[in-house]
Each structure stands twice: as structure tokens, then as C-alpha cells.
ZADO-1210 file (C-alpha; in nm, 4 decimals, padded with zeros to 6 digits):
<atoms>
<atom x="05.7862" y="11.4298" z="-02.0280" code="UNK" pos="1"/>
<atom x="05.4797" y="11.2804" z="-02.2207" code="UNK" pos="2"/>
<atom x="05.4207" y="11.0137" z="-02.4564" code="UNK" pos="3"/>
<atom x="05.1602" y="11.1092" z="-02.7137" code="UNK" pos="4"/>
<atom x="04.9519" y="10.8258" z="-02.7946" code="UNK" pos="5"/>
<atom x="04.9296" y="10.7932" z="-03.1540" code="UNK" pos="6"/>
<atom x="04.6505" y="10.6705" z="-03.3687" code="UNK" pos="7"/>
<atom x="04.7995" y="10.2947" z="-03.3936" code="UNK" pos="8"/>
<atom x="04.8558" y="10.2784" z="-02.9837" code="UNK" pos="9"/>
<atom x="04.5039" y="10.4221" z="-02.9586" code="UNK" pos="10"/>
<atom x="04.3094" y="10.1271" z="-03.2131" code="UNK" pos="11"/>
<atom x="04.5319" y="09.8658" z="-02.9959" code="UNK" pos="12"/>
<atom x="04.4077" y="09.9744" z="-02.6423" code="UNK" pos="13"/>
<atom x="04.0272" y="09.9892" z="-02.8098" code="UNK" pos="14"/>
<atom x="04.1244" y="09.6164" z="-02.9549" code="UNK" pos="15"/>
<atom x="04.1896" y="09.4862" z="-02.6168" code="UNK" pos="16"/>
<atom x="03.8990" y="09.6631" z="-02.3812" code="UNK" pos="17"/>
<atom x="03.7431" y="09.5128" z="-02.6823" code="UNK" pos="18"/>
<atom x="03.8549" y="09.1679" z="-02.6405" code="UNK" pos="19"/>
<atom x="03.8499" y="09.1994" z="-02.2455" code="UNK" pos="20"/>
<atom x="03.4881" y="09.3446" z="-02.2796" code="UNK" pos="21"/>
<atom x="03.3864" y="09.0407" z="-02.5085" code="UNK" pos="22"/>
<atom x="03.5893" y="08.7688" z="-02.2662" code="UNK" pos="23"/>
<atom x="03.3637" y="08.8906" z="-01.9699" code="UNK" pos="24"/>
<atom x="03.0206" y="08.9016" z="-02.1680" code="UNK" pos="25"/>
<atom x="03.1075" y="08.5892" z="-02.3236" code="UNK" pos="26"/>
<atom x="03.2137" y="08.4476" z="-02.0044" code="UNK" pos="27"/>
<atom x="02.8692" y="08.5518" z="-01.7836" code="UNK" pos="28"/>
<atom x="02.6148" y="08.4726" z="-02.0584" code="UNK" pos="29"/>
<atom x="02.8156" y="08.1076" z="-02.1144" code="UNK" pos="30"/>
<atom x="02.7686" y="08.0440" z="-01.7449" code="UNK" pos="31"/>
<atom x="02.4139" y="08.1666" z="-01.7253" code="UNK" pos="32"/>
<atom x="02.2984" y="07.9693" z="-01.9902" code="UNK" pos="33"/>
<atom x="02.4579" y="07.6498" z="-01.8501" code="UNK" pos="34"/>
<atom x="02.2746" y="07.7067" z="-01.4967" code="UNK" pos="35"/>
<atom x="01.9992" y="07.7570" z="-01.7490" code="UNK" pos="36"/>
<atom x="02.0305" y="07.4473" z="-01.8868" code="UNK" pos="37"/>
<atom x="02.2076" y="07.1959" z="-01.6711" code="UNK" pos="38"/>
<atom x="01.8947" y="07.0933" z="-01.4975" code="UNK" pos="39"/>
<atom x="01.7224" y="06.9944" z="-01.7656" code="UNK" pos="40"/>
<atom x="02.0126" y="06.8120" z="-01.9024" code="UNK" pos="41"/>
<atom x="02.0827" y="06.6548" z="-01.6127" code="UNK" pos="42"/>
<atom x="01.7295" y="06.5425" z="-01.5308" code="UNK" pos="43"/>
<atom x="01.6635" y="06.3780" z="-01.8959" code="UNK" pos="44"/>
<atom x="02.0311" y="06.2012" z="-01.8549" code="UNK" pos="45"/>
<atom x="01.8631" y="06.0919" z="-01.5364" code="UNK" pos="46"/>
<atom x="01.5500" y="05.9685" z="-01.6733" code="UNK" pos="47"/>
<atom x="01.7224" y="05.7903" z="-01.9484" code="UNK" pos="48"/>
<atom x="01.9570" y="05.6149" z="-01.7788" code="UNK" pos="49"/>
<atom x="01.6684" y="05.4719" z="-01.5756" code="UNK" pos="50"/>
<atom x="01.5065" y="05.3589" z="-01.8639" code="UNK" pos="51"/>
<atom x="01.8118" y="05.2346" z="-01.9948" code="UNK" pos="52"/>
<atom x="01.8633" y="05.0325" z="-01.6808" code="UNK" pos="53"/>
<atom x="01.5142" y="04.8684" z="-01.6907" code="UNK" pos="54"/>
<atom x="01.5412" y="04.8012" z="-02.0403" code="UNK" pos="55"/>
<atom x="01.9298" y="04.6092" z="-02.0060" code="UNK" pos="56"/>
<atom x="01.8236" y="04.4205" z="-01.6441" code="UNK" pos="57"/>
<atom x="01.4760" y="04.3686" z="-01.6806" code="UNK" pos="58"/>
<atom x="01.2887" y="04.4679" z="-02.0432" code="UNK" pos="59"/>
<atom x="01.5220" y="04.2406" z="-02.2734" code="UNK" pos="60"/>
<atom x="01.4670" y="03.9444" z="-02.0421" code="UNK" pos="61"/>
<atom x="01.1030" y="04.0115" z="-02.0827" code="UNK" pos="62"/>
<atom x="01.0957" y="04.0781" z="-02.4502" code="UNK" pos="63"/>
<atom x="01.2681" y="03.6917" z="-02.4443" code="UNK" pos="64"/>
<atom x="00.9578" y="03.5993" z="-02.2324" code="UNK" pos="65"/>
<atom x="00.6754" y="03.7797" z="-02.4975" code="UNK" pos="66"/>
<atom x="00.8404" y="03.6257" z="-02.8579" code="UNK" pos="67"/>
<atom x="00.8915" y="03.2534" z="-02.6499" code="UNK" pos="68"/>
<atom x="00.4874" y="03.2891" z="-02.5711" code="UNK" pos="69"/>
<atom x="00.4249" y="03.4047" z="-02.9232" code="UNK" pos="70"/>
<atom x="00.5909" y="03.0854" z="-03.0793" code="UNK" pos="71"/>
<atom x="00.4098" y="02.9276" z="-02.8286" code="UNK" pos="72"/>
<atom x="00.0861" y="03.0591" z="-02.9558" code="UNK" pos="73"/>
<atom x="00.1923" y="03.0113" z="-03.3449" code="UNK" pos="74"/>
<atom x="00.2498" y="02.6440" z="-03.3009" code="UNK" pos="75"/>
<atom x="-00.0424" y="02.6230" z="-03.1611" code="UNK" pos="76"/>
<atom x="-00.2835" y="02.7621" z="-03.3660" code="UNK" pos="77"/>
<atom x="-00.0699" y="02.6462" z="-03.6726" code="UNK" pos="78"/>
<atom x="-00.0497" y="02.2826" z="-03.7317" code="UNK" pos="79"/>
<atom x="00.2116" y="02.2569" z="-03.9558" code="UNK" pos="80"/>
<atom x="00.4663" y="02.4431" z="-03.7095" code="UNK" pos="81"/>
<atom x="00.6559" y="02.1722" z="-03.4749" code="UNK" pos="82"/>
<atom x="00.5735" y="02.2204" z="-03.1107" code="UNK" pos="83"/>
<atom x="00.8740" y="02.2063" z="-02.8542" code="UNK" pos="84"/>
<atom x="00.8499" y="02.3707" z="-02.5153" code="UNK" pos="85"/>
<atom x="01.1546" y="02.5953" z="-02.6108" code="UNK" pos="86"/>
<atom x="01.0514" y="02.6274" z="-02.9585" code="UNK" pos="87"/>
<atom x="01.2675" y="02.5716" z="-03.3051" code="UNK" pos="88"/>
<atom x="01.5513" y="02.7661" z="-03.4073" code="UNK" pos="89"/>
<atom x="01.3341" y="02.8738" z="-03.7315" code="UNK" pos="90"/>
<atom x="01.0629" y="03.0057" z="-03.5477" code="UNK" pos="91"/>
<atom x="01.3301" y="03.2427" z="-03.3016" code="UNK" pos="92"/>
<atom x="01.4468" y="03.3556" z="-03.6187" code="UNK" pos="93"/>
<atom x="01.1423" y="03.4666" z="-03.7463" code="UNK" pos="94"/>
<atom x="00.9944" y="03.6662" z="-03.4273" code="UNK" pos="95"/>
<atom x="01.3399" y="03.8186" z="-03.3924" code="UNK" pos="96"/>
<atom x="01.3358" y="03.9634" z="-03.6845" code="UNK" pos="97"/>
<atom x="00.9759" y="04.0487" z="-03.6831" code="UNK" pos="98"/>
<atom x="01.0542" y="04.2288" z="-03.3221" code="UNK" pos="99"/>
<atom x="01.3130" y="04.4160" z="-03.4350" code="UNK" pos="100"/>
<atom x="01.1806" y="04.5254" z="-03.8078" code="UNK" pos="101"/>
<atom x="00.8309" y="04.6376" z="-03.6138" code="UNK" pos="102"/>
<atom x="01.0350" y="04.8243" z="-03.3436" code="UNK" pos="103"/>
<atom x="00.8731" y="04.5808" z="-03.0953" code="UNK" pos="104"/>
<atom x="01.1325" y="04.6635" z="-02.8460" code="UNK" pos="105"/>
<atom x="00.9273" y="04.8599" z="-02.6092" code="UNK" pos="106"/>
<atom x="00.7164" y="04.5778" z="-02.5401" code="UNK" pos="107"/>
<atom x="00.9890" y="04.4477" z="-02.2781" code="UNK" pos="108"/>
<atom x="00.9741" y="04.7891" z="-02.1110" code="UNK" pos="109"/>
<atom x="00.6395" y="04.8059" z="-02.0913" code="UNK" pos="110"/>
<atom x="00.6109" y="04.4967" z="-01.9548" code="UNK" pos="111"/>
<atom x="00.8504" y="04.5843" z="-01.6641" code="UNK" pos="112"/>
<atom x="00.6773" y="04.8925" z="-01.5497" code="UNK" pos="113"/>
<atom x="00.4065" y="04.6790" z="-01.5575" code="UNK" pos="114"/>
<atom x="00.5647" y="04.4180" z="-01.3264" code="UNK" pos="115"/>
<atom x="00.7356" y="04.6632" z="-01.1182" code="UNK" pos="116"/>
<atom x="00.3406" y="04.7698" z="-01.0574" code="UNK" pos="117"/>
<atom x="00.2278" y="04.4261" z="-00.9732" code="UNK" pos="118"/>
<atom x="00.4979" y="04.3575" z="-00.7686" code="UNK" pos="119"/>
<atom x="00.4846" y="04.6474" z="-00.5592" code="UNK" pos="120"/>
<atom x="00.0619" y="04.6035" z="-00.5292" code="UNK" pos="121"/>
<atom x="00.2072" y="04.2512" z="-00.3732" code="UNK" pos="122"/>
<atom x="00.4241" y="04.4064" z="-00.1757" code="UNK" pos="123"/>
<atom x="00.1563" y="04.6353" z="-00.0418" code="UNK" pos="124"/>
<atom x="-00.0244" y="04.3059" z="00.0357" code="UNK" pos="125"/>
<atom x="-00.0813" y="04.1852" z="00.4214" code="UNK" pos="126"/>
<atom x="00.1200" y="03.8828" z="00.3240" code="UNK" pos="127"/>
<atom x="00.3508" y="04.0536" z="00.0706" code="UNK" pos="128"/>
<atom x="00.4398" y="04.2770" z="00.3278" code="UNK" pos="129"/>
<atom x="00.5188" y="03.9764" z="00.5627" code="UNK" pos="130"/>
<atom x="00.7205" y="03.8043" z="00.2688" code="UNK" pos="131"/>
<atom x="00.9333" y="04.1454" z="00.2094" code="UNK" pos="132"/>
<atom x="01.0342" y="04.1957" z="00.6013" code="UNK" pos="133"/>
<atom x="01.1861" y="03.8481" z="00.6034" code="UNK" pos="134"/>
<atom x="01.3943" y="03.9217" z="00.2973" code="UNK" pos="135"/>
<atom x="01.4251" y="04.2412" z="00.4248" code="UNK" pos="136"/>
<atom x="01.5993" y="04.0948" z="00.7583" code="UNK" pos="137"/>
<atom x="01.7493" y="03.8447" z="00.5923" code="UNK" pos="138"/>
<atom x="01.9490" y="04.0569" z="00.3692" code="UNK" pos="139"/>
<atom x="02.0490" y="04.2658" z="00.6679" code="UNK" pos="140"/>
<atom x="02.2337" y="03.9937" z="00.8191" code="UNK" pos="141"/>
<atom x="02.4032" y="03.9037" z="00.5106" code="UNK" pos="142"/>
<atom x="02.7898" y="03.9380" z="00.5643" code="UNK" pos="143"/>
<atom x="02.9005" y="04.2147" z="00.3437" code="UNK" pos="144"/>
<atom x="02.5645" y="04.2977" z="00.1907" code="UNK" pos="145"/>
<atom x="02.4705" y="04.3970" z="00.5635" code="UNK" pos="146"/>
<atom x="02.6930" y="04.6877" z="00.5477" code="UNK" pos="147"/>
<atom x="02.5561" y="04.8353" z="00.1762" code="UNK" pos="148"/>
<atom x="02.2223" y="04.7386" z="00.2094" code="UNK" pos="149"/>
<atom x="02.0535" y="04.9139" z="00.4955" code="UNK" pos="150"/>
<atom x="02.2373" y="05.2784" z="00.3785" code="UNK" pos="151"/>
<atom x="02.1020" y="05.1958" z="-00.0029" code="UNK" pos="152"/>
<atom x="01.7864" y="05.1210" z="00.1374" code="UNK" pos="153"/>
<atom x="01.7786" y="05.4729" z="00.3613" code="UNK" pos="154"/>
<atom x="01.8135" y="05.6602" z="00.0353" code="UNK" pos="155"/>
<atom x="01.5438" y="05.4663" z="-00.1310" code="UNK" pos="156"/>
<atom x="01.2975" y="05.5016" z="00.0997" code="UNK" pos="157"/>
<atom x="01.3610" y="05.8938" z="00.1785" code="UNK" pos="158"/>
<atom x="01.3044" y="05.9351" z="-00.2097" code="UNK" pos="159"/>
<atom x="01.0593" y="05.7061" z="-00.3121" code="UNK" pos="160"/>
<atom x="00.8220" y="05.6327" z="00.0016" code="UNK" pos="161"/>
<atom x="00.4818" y="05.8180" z="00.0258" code="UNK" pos="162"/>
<atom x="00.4679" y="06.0010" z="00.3164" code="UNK" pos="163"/>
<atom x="00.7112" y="05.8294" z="00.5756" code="UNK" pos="164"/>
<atom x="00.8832" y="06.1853" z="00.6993" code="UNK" pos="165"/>
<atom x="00.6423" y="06.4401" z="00.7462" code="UNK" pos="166"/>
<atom x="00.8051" y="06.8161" z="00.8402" code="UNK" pos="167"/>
<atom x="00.4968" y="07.0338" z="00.9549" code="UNK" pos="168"/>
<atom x="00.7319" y="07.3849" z="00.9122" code="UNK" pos="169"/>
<atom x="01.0713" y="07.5122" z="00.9123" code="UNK" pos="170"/>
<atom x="01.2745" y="07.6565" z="01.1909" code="UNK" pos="171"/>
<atom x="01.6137" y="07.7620" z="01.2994" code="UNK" pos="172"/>
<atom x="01.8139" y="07.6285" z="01.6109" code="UNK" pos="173"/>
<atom x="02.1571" y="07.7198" z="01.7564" code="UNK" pos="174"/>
<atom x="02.2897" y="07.3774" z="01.6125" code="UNK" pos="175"/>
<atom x="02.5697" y="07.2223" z="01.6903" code="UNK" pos="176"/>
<atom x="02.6689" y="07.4669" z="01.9639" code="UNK" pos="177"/>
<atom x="02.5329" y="07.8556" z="02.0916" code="UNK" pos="178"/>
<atom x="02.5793" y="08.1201" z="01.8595" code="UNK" pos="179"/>
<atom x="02.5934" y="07.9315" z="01.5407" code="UNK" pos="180"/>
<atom x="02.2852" y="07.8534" z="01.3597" code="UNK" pos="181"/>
<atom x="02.0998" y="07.5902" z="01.1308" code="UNK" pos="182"/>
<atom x="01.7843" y="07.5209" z="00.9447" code="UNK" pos="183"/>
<atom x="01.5650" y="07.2378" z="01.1045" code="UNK" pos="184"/>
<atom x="01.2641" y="07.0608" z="00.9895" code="UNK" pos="185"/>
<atom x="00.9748" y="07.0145" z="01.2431" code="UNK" pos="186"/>
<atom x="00.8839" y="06.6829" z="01.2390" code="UNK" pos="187"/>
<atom x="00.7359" y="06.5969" z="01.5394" code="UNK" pos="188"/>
<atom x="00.5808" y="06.7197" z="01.9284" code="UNK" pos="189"/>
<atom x="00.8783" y="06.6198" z="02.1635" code="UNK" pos="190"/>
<atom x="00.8990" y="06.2437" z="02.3293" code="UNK" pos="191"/>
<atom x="00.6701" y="06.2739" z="02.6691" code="UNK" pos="192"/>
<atom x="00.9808" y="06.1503" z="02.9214" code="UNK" pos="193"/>
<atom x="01.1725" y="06.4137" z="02.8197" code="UNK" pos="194"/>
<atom x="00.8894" y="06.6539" z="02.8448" code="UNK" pos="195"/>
<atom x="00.8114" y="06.5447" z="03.1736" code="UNK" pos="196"/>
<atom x="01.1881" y="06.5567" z="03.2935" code="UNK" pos="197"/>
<atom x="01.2538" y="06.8749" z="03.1399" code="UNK" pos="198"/>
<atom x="00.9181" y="07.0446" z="03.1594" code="UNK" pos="199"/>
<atom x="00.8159" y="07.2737" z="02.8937" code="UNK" pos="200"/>
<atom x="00.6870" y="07.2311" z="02.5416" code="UNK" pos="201"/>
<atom x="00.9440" y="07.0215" z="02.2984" code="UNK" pos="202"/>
<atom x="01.0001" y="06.9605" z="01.9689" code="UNK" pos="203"/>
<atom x="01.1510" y="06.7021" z="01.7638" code="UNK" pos="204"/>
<atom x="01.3520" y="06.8899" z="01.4548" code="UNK" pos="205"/>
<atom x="01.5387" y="06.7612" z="01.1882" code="UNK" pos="206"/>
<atom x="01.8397" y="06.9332" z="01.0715" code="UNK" pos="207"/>
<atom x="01.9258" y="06.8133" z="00.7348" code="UNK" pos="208"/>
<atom x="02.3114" y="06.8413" z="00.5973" code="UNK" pos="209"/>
<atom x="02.4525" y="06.9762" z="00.2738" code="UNK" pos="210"/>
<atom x="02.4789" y="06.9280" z="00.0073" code="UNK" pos="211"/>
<atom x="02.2717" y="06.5694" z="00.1182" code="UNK" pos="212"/>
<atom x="01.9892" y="06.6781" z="00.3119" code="UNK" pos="213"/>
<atom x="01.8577" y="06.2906" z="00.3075" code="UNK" pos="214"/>
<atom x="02.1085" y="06.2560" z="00.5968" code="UNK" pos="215"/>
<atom x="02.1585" y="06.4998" z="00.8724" code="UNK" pos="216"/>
<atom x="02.0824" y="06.4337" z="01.2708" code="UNK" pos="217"/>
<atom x="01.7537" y="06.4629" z="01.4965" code="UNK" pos="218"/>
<atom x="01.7448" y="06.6793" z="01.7611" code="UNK" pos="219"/>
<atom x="01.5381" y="06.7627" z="02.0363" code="UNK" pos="220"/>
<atom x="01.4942" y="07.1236" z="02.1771" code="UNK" pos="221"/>
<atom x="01.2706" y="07.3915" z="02.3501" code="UNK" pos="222"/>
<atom x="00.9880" y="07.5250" z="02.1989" code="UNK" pos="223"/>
<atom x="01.1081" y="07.9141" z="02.3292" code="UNK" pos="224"/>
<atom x="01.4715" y="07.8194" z="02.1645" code="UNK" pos="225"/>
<atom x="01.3909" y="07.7449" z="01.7957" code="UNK" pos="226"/>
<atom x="01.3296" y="08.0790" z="01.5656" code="UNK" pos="227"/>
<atom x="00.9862" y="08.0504" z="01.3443" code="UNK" pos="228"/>
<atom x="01.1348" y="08.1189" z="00.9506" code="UNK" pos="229"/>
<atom x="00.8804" y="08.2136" z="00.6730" code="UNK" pos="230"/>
<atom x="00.9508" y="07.9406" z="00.4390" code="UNK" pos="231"/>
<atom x="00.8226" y="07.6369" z="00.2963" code="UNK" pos="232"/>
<atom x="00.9879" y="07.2976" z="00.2609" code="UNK" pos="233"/>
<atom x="01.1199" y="07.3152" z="-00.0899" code="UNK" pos="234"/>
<atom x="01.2570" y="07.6713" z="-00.0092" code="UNK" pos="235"/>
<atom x="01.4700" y="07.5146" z="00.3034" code="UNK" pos="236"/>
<atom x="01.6038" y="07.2132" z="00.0789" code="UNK" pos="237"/>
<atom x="01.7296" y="07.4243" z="-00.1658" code="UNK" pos="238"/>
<atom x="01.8969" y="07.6427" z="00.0535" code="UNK" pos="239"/>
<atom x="02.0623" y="07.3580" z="00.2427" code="UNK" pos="240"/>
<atom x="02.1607" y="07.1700" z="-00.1381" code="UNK" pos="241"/>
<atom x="02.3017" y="07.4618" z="-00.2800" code="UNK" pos="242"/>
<atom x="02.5435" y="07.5670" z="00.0646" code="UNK" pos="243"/>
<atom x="02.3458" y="07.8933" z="00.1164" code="UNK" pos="244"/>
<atom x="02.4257" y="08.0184" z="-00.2385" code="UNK" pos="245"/>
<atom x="02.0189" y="07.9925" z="-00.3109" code="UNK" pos="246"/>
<atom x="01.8477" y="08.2447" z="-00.0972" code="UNK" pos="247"/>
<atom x="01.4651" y="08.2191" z="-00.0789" code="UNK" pos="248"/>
<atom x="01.2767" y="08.4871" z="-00.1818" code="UNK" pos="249"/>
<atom x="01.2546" y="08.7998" z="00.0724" code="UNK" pos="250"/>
<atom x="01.5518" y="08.6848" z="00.2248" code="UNK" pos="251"/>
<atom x="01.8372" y="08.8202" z="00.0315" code="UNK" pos="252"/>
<atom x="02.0651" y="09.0969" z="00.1598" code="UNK" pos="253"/>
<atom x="02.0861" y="09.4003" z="-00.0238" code="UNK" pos="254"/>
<atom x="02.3279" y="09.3963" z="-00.3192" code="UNK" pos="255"/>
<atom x="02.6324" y="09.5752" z="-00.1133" code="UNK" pos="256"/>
<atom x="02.5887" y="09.3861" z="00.1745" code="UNK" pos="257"/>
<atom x="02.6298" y="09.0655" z="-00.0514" code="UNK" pos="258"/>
<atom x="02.8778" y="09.1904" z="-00.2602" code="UNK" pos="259"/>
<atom x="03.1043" y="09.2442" z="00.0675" code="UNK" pos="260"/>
<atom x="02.9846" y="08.9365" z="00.1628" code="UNK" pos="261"/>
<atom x="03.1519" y="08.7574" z="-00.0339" code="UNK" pos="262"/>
<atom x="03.4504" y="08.9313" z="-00.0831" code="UNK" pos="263"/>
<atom x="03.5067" y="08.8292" z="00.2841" code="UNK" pos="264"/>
<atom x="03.5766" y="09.2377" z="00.3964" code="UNK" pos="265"/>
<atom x="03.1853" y="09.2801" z="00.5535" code="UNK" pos="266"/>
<atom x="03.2346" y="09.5476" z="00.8211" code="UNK" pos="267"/>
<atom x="03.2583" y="09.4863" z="01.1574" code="UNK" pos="268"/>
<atom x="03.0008" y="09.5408" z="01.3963" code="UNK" pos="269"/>
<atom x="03.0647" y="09.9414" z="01.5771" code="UNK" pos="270"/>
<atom x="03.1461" y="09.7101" z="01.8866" code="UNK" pos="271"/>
<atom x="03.3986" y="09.5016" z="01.7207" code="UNK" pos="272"/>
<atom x="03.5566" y="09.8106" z="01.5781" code="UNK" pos="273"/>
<atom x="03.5826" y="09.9895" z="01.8811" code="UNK" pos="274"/>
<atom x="03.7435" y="09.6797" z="02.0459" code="UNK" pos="275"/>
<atom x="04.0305" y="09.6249" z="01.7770" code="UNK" pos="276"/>
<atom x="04.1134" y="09.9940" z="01.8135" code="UNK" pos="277"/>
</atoms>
């Protein structure tokens, strides 16, 4: 026996392909533009909350330091305003309101970054640079601070430092064990004892982790054991960040392939078949 679908059945099923049709657009144009947008949103809540950093710790400290030397220089040049090293409560009224009616707030910021400049041309310095390692060591011995401050200070240094890790090109090892394999960075030739111990060309190759390629381990292997890949640095990074998701260009599988992928039911190899039979 059959049902006949009649004219109300038939607008309700076209109603809900409808609504399942709209659900699914709705649902991969949503996520596309967030991917879209989520970097940029993420990098200006970056940027701002740096600013906003320097401007809490450091710029409102220095906008104290700027209206102190301006009373400074008012009493000065104006005889009838009392001099006092701190200056009068009259005259702190005045230049705050002054600051904050001309929008004079920057001024403290500016004057950071321009600190942050000096200090780091110090730093540079042959006896800046002296100065700094003491801290430096000193800090490192520091119960509890010894334990945050060297790992803080590997992260700042991997992001901020000109030039300290070089990677000349970007290969592919059987890391950790045979069979499975892992991007690596070339960094450098391999160290001469080993060379001379194991004989052979070496190299020194760094194989960063994800999703924080700023850590990862060092390894040293064979020249005839690493596989050349046609990629760049940035290319390699990105792969390793995202967990493979980001393929570089020229590198991606072809749309079935992928698709089986990851539906985890990729075919096995004729081999494999033949065994499991």
C-alpha cells in the first residue's frame, strides 16, 4: 500500500531541506568568515594589550615624570609661582587637568618606547652588555624566580632576538624512531667529533613541536638520511602550528584522497589487503 503525499506533507519536507539547506550554508560561511577574521582580531587584541601594558606599568609613571618637570619649568620661568622640589598642590591641579583636557596622555607612551630604545642601545653597549649578564645571572640563581625566569627568557629571545637561530632549509627525518617522520630545520654542519667518530657528512637539525614550534629538540643525523622538502621556513612553521591541517602549496593530496583521509577509511596498501585476507 502507498501513502500519497499531499500538497501540505509536500510544502513541509521543502520547509525543512529548506531549513537544513540554510543550517549548513549558514554554518560554512559563519566559520569561513571567522578563520577570515580571527587573525586580524586576534593580532590587534594583541597589539593593544601591549600598548595597554606599557601605558599601565610604564607610560603613566612617565606622564607623572613630564607634568612634575613642567611645574618645574613654570616656577621657574614664573616668579610669582612658589618653587618646591615636589611642587604645590595648585600647580598638580592645573597640569592635570591641562593633560587630560589636551589628550596629553600619549606623551607617557611615547616616552616609554622611547626609553625602551635607549635602554636597549645601553644594553647593546660593551659595558651594558656586561651590566645585563650579571643581572642576568643573578636572577638565575634567584630561588623561585630561577625556575620562571630562564623558560620566560627562552621565549623572549626566540621571538624578539635578531638573528640568534638561523635554519638554512627544511628537511624531513625519521624522528623519533624508523618509519615515522618529522619536519626539521637545518641549522647547522654537524659537530667535528662526531663527524670524525662516525664518518660521513652531518647535520645539525632542529625539529620544532606543535602547536609551539619555539620548543622542540636538536638532533643530529646523516646527511644520506634526511629527505630535501621544497619549502621555505614560514611554509614549515605553519604546517607544524596548525598540526598538519595547513598544507603548503603543491603539497596537498587530491580531494578524494583527503576526503578519506580524514574520515579515517583511506585504503590499504594492495599488500596490506592481501595480508588481512
Amino acid at each position: 500500500m502507498y501513502r500519497t503525499v499531499g500538497g501540505a506533507d509536500l510544502r513541509r519536507m521543502e520547509s525543512a531541506e529548506l531549513a537544513d539547506s540554510f543550517g549548513k550554508d549558514f554554518r560554512r560561511f559563519f566559520l569561513r568568515g571567522l578563520a577570515a577574521m580571527l587573525p586580524t582580531i586576534l593580532t590587534l587584541m594583541i597589539v593593544i594589550y601591549a600598548f595597554q601594558f606599557i601605558q599601565k606599568h610604564i607610560g603613566q609613571h612617565l606622564d607623572v615624570v613630564a607634568q612634575w618637570m613642567v611645574i618645574q619649568i613654570r616656577s621657574f620661568i614664573d616668579p610669582h609661582i612658589p618653587w618646591t622640589l615636589r611642587g604645590t598642590g595648585v600647580e598638580w591641579e592645573k597640569i592635570r587637568s591641562f593633560w587630560g583636557s589636551h589628550g596629553l596622555v600619549w606623551i607617557g607612551i611615547a616616552l616609554a618606547f622611547l626609553l625602551i630604545y635607549v635602554f636597549g642601545r645601553i644594553v647593546a653597549s660593551f659595558i651594558g652588555r656586561t651590566i645585563w649578564r650579571l643581572v642576568d645571572n643573578m636572577l638565575s640563581q634567584l630561588p623561585f624566580v630561577r625556575h620562571i625566569y630562564p623558560q620566560v627568557k627562552q621565549v623572549t629571545d626566540y621571538v624578539l632576538a635578531d638573528g640568534k637561530i638561523q635554519f638554512s632549509r627544511v628537511v624531513a627525518v625519521e624522528y623519533p624512531r624508523k618509519g615515522v617522520w618529522a619536519i626539521g630545520l637545518v641549522t647547522a654542519p654537524g659537530m667535528k667529533r662526531l663527524q670524525s667518530v662516525v664518518g660521513g657528512e652531518l647535520l645539525t637539525v632542529f625539529v620544532p613541536s606543535s602547536p609551539t614550534p619555539m620548543t622542540g629538540y636538536t638532533i643530529t643525523i646523516k646527511r644520506e638520511d634526511v629527505v630535501e622538502m621544497p619549502l621555505s621556513i614560514d611554509e614549515a612553521l605553519r604546517f607544524t602550528i596548525s598540526g598538519g591541517v595547513i598544507l603548503p602549496p603543491g603539497q596537498q593530496a587530491e580531494d578524494a584522497e583527503a576526503r578519506l583521509t580524514r574520515q579515517a577509511v583511506l585504503p590499504l596498501p594492495d599488500g596490506e589487503k592481501e595480508t588481512e585476507r
